[in-house]
KOLNUDREN-256406 format. One line per field, with one value per atom (N, C-alpha, C, O): residue number from 1; residue in one letter; chain; atom name; x negated, y negated, z. Coordinates in nm, 3 decimals, always signed. Example, Ala and Ser with C-alpha at 12.3 -4.5 7.8 and 13.67 -1.06 7.14 Angstrom:
<sites>
paza	c(1;1;1;1;2;2;2;2)
torza	c(A;A;A;A;S;S;S;S)
marba	c(A;A;A;A;A;A;A;A)
dovex	c(N;CA;C;O;N;CA;C;O)
c1	c(-1.319;-1.230;-1.320;-1.424;-1.285;-1.367;-1.290;-1.341)
c2	c(+0.569;+0.450;+0.330;+0.332;+0.225;+0.106;-0.003;-0.114)
c3	c(+0.780;+0.780;+0.780;+0.846;+0.708;+0.714;+0.787;+0.804)
</sites>
This chain:
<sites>
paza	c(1;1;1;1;2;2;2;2;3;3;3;3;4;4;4;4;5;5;5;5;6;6;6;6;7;7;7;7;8;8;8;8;9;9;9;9;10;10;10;10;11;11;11;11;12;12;12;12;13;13;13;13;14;14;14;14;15;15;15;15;16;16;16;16;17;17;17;17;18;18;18;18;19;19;19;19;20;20;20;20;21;21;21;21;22;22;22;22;23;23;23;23;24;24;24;24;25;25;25;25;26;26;26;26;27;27;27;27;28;28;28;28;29;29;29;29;30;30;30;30;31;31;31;31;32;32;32;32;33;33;33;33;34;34;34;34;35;35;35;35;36;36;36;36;37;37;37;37;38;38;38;38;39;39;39;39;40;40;40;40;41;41;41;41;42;42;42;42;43;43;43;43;44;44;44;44;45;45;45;45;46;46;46;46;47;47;47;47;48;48;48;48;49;49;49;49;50;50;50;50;51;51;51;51;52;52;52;52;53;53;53;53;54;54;54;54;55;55;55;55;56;56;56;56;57;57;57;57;58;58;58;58;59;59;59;59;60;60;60;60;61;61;61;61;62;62;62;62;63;63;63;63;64;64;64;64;65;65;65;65;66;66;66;66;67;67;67;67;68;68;68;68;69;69;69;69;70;70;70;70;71;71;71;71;72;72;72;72;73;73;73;73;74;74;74;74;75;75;75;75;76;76;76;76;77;77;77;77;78;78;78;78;79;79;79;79;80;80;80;80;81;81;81;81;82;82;82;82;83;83;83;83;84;84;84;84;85;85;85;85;86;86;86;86;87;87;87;87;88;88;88;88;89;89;89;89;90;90;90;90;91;91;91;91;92;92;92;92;93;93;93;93;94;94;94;94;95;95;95;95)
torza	c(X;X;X;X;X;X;X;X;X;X;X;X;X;X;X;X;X;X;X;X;X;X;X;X;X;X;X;X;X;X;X;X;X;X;X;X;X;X;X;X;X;X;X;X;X;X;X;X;X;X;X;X;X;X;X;X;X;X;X;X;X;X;X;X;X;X;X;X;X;X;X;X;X;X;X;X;X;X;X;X;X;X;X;X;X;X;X;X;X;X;X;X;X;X;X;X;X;X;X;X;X;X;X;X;X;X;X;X;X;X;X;X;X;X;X;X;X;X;X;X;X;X;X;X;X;X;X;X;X;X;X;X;X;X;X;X;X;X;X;X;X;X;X;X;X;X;X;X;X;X;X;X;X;X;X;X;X;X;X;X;X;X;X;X;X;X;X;X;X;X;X;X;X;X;X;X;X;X;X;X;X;X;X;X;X;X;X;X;X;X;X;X;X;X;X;X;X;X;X;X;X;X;X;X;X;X;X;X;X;X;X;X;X;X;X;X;X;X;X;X;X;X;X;X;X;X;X;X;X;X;X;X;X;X;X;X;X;X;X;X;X;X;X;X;X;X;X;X;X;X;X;X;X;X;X;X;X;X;X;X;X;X;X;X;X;X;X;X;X;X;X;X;X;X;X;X;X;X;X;X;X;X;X;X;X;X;X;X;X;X;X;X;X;X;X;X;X;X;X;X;X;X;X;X;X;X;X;X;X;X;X;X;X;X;X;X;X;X;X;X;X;X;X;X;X;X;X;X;X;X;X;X;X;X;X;X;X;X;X;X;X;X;X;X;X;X;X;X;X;X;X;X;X;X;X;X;X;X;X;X;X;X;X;X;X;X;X;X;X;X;X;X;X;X;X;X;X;X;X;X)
marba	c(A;A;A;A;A;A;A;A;A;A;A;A;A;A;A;A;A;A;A;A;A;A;A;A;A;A;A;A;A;A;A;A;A;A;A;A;A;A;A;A;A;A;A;A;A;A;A;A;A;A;A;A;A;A;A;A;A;A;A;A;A;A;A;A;A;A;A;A;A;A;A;A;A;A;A;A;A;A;A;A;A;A;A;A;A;A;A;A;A;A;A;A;A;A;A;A;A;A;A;A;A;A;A;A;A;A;A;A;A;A;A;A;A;A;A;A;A;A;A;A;A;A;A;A;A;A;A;A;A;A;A;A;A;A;A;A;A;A;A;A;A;A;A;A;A;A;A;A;A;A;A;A;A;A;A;A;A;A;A;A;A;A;A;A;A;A;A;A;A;A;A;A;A;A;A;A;A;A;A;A;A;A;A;A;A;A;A;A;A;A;A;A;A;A;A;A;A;A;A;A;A;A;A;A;A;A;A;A;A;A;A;A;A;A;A;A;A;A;A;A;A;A;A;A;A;A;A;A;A;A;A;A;A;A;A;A;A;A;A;A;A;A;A;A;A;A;A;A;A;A;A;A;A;A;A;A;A;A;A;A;A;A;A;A;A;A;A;A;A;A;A;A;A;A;A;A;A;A;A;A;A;A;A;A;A;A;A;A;A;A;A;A;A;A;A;A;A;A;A;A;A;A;A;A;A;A;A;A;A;A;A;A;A;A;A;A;A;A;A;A;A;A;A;A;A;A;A;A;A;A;A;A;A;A;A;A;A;A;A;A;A;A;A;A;A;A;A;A;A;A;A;A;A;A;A;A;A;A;A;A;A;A;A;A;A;A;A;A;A;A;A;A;A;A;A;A;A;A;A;A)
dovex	c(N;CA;C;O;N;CA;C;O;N;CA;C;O;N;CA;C;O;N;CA;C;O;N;CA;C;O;N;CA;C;O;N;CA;C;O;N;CA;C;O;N;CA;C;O;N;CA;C;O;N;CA;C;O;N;CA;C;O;N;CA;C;O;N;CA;C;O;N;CA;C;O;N;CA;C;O;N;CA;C;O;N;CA;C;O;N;CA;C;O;N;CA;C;O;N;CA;C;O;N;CA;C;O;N;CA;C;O;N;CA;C;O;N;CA;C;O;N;CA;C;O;N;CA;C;O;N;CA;C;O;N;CA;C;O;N;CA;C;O;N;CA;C;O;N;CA;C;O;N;CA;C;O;N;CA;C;O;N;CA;C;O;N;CA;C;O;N;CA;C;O;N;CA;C;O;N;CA;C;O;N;CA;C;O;N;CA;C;O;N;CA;C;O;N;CA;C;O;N;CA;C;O;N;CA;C;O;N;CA;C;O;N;CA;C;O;N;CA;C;O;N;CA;C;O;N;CA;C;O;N;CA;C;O;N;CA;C;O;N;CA;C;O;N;CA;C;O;N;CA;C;O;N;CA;C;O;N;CA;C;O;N;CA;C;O;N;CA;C;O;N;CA;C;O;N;CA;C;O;N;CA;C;O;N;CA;C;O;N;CA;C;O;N;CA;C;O;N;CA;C;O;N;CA;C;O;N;CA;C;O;N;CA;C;O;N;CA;C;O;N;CA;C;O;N;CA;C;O;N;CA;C;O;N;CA;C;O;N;CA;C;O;N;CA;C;O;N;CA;C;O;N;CA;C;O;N;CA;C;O;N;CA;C;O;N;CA;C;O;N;CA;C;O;N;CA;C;O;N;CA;C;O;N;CA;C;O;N;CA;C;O;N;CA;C;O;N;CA;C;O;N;CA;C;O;N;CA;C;O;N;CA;C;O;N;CA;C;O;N;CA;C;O;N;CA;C;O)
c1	c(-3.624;-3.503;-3.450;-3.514;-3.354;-3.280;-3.203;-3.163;-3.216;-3.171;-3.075;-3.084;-2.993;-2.841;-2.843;-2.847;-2.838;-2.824;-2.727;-2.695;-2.664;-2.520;-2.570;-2.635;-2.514;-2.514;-2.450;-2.371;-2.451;-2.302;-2.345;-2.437;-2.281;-2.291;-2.179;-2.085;-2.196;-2.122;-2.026;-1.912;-2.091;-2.012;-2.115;-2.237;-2.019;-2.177;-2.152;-2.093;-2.257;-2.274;-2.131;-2.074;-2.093;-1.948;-1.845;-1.782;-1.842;-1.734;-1.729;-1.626;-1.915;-1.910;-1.909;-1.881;-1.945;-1.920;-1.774;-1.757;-1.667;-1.542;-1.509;-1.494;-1.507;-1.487;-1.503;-1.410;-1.649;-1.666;-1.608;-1.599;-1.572;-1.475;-1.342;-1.289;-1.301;-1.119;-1.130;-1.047;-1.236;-1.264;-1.248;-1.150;-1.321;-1.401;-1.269;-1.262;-1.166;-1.084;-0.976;-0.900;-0.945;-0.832;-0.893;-0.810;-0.990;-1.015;-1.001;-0.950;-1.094;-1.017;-0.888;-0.877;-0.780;-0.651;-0.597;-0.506;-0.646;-0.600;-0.648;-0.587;-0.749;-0.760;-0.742;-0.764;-0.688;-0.616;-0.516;-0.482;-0.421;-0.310;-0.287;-0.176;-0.382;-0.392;-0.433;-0.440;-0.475;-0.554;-0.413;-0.355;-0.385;-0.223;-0.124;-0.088;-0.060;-0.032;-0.038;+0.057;-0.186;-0.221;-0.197;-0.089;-0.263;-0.170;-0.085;-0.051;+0.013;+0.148;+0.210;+0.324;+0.117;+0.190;+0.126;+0.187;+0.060;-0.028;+0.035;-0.026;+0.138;+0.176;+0.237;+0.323;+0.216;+0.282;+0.441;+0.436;+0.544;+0.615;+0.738;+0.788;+0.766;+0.807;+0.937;+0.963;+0.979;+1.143;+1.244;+1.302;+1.235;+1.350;+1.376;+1.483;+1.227;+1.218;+1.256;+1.288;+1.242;+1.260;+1.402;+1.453;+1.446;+1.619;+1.690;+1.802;+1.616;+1.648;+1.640;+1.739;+1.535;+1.481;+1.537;+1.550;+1.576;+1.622;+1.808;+1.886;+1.840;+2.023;+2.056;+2.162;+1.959;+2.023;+2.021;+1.968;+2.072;+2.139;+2.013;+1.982;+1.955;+1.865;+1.918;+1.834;+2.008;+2.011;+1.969;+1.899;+2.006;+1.952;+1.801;+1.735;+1.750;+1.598;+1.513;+1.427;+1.577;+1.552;+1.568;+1.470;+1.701;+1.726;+1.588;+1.532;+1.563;+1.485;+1.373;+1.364;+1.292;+1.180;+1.158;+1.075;+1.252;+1.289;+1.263;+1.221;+1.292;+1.343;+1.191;+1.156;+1.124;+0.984;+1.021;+0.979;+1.105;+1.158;+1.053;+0.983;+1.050;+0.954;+0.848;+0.875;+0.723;+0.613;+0.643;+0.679;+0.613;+0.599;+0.476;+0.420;+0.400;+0.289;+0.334;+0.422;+0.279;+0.296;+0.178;+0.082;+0.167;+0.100;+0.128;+0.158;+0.118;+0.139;+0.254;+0.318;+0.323;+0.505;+0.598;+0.720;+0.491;+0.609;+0.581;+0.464;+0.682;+0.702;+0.607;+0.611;+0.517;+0.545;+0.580;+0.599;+0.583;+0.633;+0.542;+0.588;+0.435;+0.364;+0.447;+0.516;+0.461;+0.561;+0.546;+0.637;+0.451;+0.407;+0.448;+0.497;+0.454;+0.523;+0.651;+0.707;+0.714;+0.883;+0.914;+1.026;+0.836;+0.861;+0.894;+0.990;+0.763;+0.738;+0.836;+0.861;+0.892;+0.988;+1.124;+1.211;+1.174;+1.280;+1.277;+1.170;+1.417;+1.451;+1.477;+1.455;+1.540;+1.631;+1.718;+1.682;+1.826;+1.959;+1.972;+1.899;+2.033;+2.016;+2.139;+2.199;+2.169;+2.267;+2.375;+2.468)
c2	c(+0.380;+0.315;+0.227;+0.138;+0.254;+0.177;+0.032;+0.018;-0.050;-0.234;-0.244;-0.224;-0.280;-0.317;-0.475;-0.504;-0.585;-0.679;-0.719;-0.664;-0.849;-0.876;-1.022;-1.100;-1.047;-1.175;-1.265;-1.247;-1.374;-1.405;-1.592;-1.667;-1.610;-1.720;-1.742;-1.665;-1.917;-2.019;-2.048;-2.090;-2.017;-1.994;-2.100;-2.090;-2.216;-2.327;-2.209;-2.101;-2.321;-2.211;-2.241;-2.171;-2.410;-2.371;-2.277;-2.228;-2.260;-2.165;-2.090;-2.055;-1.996;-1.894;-1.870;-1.768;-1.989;-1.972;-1.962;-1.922;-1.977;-2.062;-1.874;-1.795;-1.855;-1.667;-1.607;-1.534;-1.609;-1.538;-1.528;-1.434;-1.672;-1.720;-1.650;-1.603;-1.655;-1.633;-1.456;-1.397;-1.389;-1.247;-1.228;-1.182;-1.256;-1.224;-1.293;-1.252;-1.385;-1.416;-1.344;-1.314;-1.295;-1.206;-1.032;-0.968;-0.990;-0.894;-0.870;-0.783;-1.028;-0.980;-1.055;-1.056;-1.122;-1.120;-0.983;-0.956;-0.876;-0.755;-0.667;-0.573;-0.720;-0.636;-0.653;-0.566;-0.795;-0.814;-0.780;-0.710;-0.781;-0.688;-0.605;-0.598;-0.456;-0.364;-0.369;-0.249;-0.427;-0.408;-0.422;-0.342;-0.592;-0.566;-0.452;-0.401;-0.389;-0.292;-0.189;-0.119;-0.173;-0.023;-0.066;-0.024;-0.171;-0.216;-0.193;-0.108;-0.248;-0.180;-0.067;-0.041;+0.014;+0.164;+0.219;+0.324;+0.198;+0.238;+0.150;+0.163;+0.085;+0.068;+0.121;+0.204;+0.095;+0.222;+0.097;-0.022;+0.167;+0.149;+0.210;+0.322;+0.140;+0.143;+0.289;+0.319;+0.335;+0.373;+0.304;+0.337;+0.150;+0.082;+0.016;+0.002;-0.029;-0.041;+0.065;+0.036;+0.199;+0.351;+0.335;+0.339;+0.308;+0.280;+0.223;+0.256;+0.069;-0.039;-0.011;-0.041;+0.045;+0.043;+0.146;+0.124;+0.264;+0.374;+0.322;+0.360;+0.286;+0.270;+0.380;+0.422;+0.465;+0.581;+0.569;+0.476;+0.653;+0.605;+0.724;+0.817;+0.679;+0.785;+0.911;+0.966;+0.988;+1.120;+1.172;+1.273;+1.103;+1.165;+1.142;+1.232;+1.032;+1.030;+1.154;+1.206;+1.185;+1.305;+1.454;+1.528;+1.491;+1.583;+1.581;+1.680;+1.439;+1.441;+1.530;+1.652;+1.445;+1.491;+1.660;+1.731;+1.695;+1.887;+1.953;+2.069;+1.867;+2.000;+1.951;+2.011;+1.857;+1.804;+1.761;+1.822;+1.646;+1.598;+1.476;+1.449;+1.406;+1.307;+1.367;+1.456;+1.313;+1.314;+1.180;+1.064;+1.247;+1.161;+1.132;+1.237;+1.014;+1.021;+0.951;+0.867;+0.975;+0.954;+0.893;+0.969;+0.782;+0.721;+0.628;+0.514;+0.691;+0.594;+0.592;+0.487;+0.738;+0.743;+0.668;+0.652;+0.620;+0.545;+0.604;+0.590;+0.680;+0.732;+0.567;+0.446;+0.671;+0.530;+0.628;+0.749;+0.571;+0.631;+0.588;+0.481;+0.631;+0.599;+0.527;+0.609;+0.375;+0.370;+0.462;+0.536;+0.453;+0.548;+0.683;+0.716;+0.790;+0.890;+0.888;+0.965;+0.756;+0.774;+0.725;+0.750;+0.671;+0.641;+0.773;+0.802;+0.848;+0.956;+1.053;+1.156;+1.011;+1.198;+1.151;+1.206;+1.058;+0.971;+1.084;+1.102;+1.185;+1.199;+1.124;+1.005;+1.172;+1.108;+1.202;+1.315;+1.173;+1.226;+1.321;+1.274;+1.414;+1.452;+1.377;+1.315;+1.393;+1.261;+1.411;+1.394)
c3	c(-1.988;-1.942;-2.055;-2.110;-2.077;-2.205;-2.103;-1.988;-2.222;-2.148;-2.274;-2.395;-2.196;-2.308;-2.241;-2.122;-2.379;-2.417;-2.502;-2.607;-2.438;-2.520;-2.563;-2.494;-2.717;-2.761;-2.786;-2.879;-2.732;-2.720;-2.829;-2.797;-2.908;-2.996;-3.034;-3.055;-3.047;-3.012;-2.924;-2.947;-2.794;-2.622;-2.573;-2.561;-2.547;-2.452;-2.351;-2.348;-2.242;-2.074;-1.982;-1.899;-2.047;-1.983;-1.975;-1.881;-2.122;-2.168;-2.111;-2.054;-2.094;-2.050;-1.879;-1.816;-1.837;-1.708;-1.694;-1.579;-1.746;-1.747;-1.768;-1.675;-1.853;-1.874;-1.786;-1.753;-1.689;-1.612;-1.461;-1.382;-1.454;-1.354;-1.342;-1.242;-1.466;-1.491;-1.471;-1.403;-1.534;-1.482;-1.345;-1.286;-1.314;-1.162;-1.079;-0.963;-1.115;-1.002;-1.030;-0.938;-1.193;-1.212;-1.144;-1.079;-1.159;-1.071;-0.917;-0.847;-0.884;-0.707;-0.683;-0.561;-0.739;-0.716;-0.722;-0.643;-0.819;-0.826;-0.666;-0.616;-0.624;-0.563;-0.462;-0.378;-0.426;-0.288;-0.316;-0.221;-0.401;-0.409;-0.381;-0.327;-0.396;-0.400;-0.299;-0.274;-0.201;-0.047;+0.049;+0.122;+0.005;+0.084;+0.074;+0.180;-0.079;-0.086;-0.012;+0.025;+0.020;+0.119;+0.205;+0.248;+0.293;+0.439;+0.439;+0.521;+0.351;+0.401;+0.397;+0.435;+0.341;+0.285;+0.451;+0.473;+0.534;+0.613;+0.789;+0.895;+0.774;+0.846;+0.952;+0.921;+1.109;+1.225;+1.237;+1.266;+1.207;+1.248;+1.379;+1.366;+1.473;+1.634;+1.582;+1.466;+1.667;+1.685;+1.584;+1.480;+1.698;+1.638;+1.506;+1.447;+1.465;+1.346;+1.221;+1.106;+1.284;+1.187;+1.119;+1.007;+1.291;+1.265;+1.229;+1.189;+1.236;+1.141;+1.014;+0.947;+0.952;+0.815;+0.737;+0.617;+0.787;+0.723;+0.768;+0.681;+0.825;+0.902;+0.913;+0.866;+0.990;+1.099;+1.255;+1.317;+1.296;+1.453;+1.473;+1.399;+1.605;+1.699;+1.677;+1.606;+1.697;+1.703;+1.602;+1.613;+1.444;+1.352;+1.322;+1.269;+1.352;+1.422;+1.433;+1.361;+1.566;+1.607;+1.526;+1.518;+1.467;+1.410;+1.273;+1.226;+1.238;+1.116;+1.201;+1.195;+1.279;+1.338;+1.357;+1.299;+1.449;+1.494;+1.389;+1.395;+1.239;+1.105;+1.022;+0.920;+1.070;+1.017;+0.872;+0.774;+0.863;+0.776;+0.778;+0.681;+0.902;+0.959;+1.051;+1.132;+1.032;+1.099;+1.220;+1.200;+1.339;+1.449;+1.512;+1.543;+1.548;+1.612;+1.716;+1.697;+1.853;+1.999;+2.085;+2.094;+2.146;+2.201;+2.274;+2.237;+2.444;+2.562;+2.565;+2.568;+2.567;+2.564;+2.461;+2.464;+2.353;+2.267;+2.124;+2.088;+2.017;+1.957;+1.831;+1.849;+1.689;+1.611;+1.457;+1.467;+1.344;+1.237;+1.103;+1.061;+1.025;+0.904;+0.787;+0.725;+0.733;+0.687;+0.561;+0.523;+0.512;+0.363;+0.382;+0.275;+0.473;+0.523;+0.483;+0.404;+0.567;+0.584;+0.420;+0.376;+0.351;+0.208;+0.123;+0.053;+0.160;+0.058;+0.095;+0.032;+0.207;+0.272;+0.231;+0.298;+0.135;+0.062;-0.047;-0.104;-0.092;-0.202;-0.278;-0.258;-0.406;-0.530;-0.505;-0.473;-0.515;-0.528;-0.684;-0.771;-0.716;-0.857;-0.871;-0.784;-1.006;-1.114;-1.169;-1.248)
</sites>
């Protein structure tokens, strides 16, 4: 088994505690970021919210849904919508 050893000179133990700190808190700031991020990409959003968020009127709602433009999931009679779904099913317009 090979042991890898690092040497570290003229670092008191503050310093180096002080390094290892600023690491370790810039890593998990990253990764609560990235945690909130997915929450929200992972969010069920209602009907009305769909309609709010996109500014289409229900019928076209619907028309999206019929042509499987949008994925619908259904539970307890109330329609909900993946927001990361309704993100990704967003063209670009060509130029």
């Amino acid at each position: 088994m090979q042991q890898n050893s690092i040497l570290l000179q003229n670092v008191s133990p503050e310093q180096f505690k002080e390094l290892l700190t600023n690491v370790f808190k810039t890593q998990l700031e990253d990764f609560k970021k990235e945690l909130v991020n997915q929450t929200a990409k992972d969010d069920l959003l209602s009907r009305e919210q769909v309609l709010e968020l996109l500014q289409i009127n229900s019928s076209t709602l619907w028309h999206y849904q019929n042509k499987g433009k949008i994925q619908v999931y259904k539970f307890a009679n109330k329609c909900y919508y993946k927001r990361s779904e309704l993100m990704n099913s967003l063209t670009q317009l060509k130029k």
